[in-house]
C-alpha positions in Angstrom: 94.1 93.1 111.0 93.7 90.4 108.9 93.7 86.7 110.1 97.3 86.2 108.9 99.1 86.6 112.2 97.1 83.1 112.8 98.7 81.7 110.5 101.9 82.6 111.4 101.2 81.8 114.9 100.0 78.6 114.1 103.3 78.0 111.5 105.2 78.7 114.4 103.3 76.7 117.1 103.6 73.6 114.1 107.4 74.0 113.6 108.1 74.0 117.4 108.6 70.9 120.1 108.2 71.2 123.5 111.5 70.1 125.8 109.5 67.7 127.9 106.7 65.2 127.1 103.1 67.0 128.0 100.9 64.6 129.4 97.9 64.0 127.0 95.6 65.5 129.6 97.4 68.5 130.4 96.5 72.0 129.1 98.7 73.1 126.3 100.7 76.1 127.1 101.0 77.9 124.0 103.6 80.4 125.6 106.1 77.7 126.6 105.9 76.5 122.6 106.5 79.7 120.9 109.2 82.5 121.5 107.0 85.4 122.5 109.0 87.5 121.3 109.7 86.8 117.9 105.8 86.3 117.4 105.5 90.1 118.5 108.1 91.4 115.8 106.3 88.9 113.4 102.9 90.8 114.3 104.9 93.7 113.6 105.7 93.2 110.4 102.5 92.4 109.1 101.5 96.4 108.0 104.9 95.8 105.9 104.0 92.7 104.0 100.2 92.4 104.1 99.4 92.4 100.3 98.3 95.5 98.8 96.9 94.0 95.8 93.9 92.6 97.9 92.2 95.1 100.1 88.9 93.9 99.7 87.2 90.8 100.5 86.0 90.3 97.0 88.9 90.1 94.8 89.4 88.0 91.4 91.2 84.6 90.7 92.8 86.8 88.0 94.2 88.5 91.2 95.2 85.6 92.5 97.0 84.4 89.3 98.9 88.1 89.3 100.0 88.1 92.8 101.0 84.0 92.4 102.9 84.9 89.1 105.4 87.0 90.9 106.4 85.0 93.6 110.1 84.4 93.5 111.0 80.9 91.7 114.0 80.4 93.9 112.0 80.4 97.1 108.2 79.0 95.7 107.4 76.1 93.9 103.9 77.1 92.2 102.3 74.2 90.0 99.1 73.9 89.0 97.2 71.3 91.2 93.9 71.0 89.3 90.9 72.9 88.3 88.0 74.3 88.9 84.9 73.2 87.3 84.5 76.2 85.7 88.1 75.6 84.6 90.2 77.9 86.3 93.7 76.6 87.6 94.1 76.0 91.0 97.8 76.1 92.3 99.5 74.5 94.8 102.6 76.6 96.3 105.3 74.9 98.1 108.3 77.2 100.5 110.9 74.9 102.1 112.0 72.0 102.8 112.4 69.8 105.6 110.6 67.1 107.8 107.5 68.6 109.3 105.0 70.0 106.7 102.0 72.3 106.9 99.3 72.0 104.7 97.8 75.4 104.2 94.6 75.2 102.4 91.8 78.5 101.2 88.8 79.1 99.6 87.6 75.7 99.8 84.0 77.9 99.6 84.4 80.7 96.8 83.1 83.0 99.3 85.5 82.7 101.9 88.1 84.9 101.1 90.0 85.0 104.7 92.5 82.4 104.3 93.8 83.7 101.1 94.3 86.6 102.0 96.5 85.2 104.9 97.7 83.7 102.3 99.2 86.0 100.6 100.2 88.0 103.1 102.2 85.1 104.3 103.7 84.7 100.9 105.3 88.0 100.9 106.7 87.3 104.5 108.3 84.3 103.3 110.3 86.4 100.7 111.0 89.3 102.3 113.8 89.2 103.8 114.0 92.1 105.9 110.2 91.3 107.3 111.6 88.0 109.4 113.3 89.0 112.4 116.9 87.7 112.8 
């Protein structure tokens, strides 16, 4: 299983207060943040909207440009950010809207390929709307 249930977790786990102030030096309790439940129908899921276009660890940007070009425009906002000094783009992709944001950031390192991935498997989640539980 990819790393993309992390990320999801850790979406979750950013998007979520606790009821009560936790004392700085108390241990977090991850259960009392996050709705168990809904994190195991979002583990779930994953088979359903991991992307299919990467299945291997060494994939293309031109991969990355396909998959990025056919996100919905009504629920992303892709822009190019910058890039690369071998002048490829490098995109920045924006979902939501609201007061807490998550900075999601991959392949800082050209070879490390893991957080994309997440990536994009968290992309289709995010428009898919039969893969988010109700």
């Amino acid at each position: 299983m990819r790393i993309g249930l992390f990320f999801l977790l850790m979406l979750l786990i950013a998007s979520c207060t606790p009821s009560e102030t936790v004392e700085e030096s108390a241990p977090l309790n991850v259960a009392e943040l996050v709705d168990l439940d809904l994190a195991a129908e979002i583990h779930d899921s994953h088979e359903k909207v991991k992307s299919s276009q990467i299945t291997n660890r060494r994939f293309k940007h031109a991969d990355i440009v396909k998959i990025i070009g056919n996100l919905d425009p009504e629920t992303f906002e892709v822009k190019t950010a910058g890039r690369s000094i071998e002048g490829r783009d490098i995109y920045f992709v924006k979902y939501g809207e609201g007061p807490v944001k998550v900075l999601l950031w991959s392949q800082m390192h050209g070879n490390e390929p893991t957080a994309t991935m997440a990536l994009m498997d968290l992309f289709n989640f995010l428009q898919d709307d039969e893969a988010f539980p109700e």
